[in-house]
C-alpha positions, 0 to 999 in steps of 0.5 A: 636698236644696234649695238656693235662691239669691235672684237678686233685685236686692239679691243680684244686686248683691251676687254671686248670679250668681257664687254659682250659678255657684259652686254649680253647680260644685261640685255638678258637680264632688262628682257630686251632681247626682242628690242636690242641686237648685239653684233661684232665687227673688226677694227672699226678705226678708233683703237684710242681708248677703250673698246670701240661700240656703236649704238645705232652708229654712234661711237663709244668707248667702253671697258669691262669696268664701264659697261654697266654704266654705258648700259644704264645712260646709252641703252636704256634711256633710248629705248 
């Protein structure tokens, strides 16, 4: 699995640091580094919302708030 966090300037403003960081967790914390990879990219064009990330390209819109949650029901229910 791919996930992907816009680190451009609008998504920066809006928490994409907090957002890895929080994805970088969670992955640490399930053990699912050997199954998920975590990349950033720029401006992927839907600055919206929240902060752009794709799961296998499919968009979402995640804040630091909600990437728990993105987590749970995005993540871990395909794998």
């Amino acid at each position: 699995m791919k996930i992907t966090v816009c680190i451009g300037s609008s998504c920066h403003l809006k928490g994409s640091r907090q957002v890895v960081t929080g994805l970088q967790y969670l992955i640490a914390q399930n053990n699912l580094a050997d199954l998920v990879e975590l990349g950033g990219t720029f401006c992927m064009g839907k600055c919206q919302d929240g902060v752009c990330v794709t799961v296998d390209e499919k968009f979402f819109s995640v804040s630091p708030d909600t990437v728990e949650e993105f987590f749970k029901e995005q993540v871990l229910t395909r794998l």
